[in-house]
N, CA, C and O atoms as a CHARMM CRD file, in Angstrom:
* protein
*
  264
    1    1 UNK  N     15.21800  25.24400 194.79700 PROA 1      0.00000
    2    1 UNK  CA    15.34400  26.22400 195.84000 PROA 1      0.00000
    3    1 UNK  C     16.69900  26.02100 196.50300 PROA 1      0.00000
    4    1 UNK  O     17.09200  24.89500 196.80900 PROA 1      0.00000
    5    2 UNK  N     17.38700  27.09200 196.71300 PROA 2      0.00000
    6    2 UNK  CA    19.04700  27.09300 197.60500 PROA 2      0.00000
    7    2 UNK  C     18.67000  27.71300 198.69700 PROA 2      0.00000
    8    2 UNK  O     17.55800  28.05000 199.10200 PROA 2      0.00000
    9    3 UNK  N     19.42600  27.79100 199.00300 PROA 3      0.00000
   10    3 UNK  CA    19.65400  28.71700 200.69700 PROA 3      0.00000
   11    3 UNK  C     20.93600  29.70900 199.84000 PROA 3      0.00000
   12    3 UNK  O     21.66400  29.47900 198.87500 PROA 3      0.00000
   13    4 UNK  N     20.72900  31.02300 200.86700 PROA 4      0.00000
   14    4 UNK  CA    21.17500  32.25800 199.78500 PROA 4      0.00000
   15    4 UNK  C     22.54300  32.54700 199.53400 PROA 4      0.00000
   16    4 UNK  O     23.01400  33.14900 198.56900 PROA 4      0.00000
   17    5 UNK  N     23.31400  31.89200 200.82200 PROA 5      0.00000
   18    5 UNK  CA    24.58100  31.47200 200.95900 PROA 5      0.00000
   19    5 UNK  C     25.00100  30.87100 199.63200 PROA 5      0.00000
   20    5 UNK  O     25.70400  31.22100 198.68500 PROA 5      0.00000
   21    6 UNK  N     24.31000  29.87400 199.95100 PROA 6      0.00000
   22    6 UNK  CA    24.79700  28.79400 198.43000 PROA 6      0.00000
   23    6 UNK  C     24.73500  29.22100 196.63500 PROA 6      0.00000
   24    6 UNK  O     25.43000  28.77200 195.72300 PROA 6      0.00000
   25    7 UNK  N     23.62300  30.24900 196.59100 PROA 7      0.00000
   26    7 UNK  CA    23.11100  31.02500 195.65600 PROA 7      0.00000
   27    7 UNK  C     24.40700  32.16500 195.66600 PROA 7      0.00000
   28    7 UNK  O     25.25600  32.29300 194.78400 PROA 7      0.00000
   29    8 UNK  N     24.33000  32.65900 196.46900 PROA 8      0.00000
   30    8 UNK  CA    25.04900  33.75500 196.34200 PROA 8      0.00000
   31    8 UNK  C     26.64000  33.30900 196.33000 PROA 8      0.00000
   32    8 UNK  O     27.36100  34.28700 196.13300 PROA 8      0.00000
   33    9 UNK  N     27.39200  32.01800 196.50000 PROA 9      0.00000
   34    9 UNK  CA    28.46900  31.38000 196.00200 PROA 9      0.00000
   35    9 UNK  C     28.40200  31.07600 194.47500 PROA 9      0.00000
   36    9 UNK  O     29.26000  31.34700 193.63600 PROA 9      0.00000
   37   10 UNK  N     27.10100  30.40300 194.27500 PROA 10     0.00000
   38   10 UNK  CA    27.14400  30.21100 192.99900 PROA 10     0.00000
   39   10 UNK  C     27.59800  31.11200 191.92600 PROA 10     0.00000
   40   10 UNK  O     28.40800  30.83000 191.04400 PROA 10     0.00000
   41   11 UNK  N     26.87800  32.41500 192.13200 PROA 11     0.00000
   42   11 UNK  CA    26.32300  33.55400 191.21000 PROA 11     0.00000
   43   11 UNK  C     27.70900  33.94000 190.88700 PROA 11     0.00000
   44   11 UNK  O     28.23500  34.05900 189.78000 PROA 11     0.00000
   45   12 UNK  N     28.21700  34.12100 192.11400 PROA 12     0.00000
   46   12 UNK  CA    29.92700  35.13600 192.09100 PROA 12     0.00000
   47   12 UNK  C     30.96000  34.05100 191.51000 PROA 12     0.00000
   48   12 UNK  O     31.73400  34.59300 190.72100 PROA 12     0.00000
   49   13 UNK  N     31.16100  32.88500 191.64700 PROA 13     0.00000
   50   13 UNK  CA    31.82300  32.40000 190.94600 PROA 13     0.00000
   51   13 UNK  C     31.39300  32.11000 189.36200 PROA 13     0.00000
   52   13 UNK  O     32.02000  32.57100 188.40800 PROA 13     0.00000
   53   14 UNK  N     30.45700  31.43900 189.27500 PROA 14     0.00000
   54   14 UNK  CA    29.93300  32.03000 187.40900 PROA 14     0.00000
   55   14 UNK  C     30.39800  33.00800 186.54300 PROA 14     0.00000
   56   14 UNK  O     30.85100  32.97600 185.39800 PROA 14     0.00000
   57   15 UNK  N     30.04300  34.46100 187.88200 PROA 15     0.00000
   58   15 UNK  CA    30.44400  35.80200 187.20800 PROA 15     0.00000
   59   15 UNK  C     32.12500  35.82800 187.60100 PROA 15     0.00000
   60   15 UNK  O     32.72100  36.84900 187.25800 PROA 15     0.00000
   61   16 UNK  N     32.71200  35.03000 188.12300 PROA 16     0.00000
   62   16 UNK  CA    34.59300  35.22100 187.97900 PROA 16     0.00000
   63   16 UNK  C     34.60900  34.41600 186.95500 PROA 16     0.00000
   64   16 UNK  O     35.50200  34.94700 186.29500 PROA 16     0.00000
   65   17 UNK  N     34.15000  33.21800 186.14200 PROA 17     0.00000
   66   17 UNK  CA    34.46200  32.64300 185.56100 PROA 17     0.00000
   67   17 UNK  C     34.28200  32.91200 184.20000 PROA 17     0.00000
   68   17 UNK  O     34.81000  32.60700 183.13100 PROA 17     0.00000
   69   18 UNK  N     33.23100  33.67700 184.66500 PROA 18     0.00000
   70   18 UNK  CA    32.60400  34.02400 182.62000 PROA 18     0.00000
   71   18 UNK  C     31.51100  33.33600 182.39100 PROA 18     0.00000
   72   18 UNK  O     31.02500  33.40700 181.26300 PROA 18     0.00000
   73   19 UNK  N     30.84500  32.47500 183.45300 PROA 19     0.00000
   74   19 UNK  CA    29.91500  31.81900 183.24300 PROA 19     0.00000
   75   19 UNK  C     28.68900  32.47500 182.69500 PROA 19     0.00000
   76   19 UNK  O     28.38900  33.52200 183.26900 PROA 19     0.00000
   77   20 UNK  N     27.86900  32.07700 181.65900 PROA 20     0.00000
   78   20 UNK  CA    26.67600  32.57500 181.71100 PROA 20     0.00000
   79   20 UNK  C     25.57000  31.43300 181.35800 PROA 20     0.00000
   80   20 UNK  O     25.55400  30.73500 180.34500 PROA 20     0.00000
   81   21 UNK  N     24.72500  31.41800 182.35400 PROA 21     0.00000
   82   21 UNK  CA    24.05600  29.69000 182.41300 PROA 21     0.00000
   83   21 UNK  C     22.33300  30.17200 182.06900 PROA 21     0.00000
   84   21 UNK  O     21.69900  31.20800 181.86700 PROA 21     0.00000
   85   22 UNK  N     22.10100  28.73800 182.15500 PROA 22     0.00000
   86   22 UNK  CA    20.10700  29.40000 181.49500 PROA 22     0.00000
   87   22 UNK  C     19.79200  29.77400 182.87700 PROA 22     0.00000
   88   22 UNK  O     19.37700  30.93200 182.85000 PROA 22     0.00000
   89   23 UNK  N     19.80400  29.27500 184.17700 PROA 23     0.00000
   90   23 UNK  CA    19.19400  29.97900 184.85900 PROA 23     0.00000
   91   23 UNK  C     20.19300  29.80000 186.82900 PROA 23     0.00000
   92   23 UNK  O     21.39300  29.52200 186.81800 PROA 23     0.00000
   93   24 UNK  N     19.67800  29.94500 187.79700 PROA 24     0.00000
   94   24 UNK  CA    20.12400  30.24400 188.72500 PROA 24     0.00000
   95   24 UNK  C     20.68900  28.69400 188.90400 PROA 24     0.00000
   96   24 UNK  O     21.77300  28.52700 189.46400 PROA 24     0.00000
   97   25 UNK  N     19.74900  27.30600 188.30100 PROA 25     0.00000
   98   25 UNK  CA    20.60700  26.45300 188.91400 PROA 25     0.00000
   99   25 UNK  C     21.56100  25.79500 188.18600 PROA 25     0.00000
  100   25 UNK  O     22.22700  24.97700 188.82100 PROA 25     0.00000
  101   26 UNK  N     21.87800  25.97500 186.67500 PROA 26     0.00000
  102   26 UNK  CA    22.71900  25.90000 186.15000 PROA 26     0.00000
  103   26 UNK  C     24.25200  26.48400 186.80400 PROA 26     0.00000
  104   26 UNK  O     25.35400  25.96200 186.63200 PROA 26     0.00000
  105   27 UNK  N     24.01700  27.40500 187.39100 PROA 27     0.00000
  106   27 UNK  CA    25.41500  27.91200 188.18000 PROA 27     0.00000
  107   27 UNK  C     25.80200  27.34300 189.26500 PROA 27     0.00000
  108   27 UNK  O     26.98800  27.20000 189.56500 PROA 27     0.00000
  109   28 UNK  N     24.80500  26.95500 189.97600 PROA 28     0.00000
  110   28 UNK  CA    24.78700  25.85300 191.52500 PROA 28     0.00000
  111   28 UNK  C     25.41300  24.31300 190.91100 PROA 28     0.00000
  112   28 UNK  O     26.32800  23.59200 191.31000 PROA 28     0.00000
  113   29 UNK  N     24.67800  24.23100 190.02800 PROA 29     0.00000
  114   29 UNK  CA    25.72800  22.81300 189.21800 PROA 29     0.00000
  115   29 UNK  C     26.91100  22.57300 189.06400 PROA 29     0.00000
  116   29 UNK  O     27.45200  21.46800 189.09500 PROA 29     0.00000
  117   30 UNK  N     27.54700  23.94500 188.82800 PROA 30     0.00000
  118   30 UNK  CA    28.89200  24.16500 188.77200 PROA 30     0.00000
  119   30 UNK  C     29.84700  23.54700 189.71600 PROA 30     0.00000
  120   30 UNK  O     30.72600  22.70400 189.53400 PROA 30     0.00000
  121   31 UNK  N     29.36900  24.31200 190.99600 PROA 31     0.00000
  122   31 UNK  CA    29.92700  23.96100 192.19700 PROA 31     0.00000
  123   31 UNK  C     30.53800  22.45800 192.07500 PROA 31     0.00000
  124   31 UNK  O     30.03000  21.55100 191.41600 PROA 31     0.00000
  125   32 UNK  N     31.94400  22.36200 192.98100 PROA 32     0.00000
  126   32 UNK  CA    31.93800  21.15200 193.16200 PROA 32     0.00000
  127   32 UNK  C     31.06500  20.15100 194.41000 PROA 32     0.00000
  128   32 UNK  O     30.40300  20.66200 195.31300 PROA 32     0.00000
  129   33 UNK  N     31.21300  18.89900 194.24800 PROA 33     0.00000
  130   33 UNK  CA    30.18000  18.69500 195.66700 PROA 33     0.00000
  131   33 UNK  C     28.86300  19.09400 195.84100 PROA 33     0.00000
  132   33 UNK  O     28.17400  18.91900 196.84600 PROA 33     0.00000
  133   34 UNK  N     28.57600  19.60000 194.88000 PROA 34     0.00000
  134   34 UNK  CA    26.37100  20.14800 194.90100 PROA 34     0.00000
  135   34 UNK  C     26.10200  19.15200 194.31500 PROA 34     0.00000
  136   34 UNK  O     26.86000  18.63500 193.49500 PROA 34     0.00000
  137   35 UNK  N     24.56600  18.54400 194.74700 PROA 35     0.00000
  138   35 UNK  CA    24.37100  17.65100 193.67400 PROA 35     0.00000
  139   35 UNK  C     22.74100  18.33000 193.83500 PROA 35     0.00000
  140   35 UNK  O     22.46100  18.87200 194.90400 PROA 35     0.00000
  141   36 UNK  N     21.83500  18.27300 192.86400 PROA 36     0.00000
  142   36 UNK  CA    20.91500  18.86700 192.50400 PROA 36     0.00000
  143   36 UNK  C     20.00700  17.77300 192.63800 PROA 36     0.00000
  144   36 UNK  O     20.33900  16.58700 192.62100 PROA 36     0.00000
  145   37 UNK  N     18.58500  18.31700 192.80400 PROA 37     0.00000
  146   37 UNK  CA    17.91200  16.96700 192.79200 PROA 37     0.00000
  147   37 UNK  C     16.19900  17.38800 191.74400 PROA 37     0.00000
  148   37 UNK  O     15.54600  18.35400 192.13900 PROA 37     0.00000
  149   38 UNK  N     15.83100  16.81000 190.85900 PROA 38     0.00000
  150   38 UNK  CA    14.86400  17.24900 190.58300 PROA 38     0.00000
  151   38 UNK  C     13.16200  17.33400 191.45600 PROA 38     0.00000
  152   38 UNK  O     12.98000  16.36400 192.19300 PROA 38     0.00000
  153   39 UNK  N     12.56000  17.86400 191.43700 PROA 39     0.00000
  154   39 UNK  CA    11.30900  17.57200 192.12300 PROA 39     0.00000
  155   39 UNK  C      9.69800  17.98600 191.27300 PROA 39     0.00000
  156   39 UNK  O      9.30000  19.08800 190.89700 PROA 39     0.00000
  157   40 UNK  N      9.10200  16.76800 191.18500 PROA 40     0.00000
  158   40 UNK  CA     7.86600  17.22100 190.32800 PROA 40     0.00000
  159   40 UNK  C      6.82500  18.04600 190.94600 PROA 40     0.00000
  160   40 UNK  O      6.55000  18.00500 192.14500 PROA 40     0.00000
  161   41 UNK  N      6.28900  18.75300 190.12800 PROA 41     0.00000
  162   41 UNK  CA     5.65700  19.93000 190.64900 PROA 41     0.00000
  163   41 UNK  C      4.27100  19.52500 190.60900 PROA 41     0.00000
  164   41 UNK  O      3.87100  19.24100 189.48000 PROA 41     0.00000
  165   42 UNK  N      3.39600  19.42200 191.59500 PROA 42     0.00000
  166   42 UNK  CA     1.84000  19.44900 191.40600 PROA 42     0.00000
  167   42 UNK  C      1.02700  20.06600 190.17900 PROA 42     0.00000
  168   42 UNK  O      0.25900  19.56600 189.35700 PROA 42     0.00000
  169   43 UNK  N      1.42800  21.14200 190.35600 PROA 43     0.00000
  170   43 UNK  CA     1.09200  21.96500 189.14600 PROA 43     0.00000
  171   43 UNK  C      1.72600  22.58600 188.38600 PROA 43     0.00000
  172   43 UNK  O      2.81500  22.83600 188.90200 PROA 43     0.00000
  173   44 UNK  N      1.61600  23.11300 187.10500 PROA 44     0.00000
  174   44 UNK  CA     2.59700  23.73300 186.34200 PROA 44     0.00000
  175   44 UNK  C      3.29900  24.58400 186.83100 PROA 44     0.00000
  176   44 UNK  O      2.73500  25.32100 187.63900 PROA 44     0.00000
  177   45 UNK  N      4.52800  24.78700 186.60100 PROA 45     0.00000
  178   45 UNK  CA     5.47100  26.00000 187.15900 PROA 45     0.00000
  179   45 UNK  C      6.01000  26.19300 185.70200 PROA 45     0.00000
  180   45 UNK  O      6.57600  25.13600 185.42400 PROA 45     0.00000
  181   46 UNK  N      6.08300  26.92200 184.81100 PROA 46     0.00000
  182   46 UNK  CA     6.66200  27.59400 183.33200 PROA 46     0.00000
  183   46 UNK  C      7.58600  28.45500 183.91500 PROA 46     0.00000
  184   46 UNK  O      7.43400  29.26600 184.82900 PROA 46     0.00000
  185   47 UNK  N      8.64700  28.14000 183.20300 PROA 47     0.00000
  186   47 UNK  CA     9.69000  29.53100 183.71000 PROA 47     0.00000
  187   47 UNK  C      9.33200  30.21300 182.03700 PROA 47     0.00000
  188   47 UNK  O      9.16700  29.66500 180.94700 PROA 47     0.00000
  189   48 UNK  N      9.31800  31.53600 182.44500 PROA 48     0.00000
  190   48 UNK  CA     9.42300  32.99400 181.54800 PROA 48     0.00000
  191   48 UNK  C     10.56600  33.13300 180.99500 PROA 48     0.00000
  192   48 UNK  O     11.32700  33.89900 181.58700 PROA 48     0.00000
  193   49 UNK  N     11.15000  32.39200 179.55500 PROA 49     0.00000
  194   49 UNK  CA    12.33500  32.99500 179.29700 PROA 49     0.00000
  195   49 UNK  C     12.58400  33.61100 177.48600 PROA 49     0.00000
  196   49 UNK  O     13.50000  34.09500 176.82100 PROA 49     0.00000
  197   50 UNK  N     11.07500  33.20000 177.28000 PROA 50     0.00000
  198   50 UNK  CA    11.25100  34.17000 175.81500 PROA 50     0.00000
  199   50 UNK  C      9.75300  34.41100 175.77100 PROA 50     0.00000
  200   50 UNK  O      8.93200  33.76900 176.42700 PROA 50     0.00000
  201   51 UNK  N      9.42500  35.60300 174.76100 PROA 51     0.00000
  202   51 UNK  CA     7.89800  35.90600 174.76700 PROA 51     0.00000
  203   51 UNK  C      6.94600  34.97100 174.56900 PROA 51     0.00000
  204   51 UNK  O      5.95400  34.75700 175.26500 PROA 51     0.00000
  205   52 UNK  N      7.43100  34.21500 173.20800 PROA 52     0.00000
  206   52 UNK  CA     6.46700  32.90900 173.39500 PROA 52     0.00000
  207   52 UNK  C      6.01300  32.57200 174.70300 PROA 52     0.00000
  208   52 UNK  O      4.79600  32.74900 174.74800 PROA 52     0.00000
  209   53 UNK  N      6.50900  32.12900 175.87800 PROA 53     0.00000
  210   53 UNK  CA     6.16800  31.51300 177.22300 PROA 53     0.00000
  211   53 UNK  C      5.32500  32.42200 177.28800 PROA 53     0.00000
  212   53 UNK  O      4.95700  32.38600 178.46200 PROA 53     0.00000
  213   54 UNK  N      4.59200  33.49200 176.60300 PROA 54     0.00000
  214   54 UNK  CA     3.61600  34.31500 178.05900 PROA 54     0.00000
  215   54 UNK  C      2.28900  33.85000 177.47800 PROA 54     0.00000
  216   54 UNK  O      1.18600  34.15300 177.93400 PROA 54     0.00000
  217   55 UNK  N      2.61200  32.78400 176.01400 PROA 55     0.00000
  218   55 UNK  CA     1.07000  33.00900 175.78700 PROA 55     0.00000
  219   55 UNK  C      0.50800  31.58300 176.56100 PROA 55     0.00000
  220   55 UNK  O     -0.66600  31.30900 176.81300 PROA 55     0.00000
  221   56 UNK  N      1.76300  30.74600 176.86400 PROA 56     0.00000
  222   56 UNK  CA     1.40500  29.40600 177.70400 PROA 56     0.00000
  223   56 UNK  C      1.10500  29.91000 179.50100 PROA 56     0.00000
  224   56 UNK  O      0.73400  29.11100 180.36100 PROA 56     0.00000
  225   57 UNK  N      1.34000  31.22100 179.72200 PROA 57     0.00000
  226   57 UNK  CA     1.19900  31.75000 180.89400 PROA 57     0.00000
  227   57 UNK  C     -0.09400  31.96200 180.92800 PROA 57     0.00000
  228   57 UNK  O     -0.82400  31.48700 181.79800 PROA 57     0.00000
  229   58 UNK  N     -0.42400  32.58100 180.12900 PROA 58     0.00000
  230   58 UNK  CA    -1.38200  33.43300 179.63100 PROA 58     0.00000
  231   58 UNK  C     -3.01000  32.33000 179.92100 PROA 58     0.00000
  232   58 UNK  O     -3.97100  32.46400 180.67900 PROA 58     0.00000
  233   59 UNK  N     -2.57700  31.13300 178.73000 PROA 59     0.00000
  234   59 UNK  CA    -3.63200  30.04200 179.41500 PROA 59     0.00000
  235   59 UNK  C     -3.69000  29.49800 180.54300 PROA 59     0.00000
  236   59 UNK  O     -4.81100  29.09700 180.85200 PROA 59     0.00000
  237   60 UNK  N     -2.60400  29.28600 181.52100 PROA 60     0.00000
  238   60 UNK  CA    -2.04800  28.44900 182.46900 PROA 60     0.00000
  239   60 UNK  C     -3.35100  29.35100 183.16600 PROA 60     0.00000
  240   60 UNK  O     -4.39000  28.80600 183.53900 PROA 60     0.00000
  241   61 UNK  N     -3.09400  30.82600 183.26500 PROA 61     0.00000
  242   61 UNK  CA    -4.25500  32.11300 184.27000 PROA 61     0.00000
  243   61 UNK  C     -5.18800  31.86500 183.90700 PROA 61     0.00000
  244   61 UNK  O     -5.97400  31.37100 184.71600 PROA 61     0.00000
  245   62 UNK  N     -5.45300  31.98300 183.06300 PROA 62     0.00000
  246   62 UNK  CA    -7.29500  31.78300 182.50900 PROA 62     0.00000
  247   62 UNK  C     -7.59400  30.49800 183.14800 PROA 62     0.00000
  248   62 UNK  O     -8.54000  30.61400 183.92600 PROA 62     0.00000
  249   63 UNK  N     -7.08700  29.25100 183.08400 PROA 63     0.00000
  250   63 UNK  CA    -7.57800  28.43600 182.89600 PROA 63     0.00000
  251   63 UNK  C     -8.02800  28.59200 184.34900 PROA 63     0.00000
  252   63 UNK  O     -9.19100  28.87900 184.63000 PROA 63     0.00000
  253   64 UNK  N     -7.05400  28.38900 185.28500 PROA 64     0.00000
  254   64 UNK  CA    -7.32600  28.77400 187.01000 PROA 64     0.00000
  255   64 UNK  C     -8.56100  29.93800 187.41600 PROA 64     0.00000
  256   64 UNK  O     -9.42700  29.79900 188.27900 PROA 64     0.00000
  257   65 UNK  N     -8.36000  31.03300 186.57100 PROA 65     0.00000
  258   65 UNK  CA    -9.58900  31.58100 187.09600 PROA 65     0.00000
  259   65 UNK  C    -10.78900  31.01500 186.57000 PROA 65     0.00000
  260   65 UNK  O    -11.74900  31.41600 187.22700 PROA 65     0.00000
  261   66 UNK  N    -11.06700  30.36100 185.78800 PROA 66     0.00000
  262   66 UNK  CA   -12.58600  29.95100 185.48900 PROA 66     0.00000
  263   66 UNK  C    -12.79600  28.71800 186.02100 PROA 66     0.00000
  264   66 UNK  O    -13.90000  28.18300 185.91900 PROA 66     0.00000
């Protein structure tokens, strides 16, 4: 998570640079002076980035509703 300031520095310099990264914090990395920090998630969080992922989505829902 960024604050939108920081996001929205990121994004625009990427896009002056030619950057094209896997996702929003790949571009925040860029920056000089950011340092990123990982954090484990209680529960699954899947990011959506090819169709395959929807069928691991797909169980992740089921499984929660029953």
């Amino acid at each position: 998570m960024f604050s939108r300031e920081l996001l929205e520095r990121a994004l625009s310099e990427a896009a002056t640079a030619g950057f094209v990264g896997t996702d929003e914090a790949s571009a925040v990395e860029r920056l000089p002076g950011v340092r990123l920090a990982a954090v484990e998630a209680l529960r699954p969080n899947p990011k959506l980035t090819t169709p395959a992922d929807l069928a691991l989505v797909a169980a992740l829902l089921t499984d929660r509703m029953t």
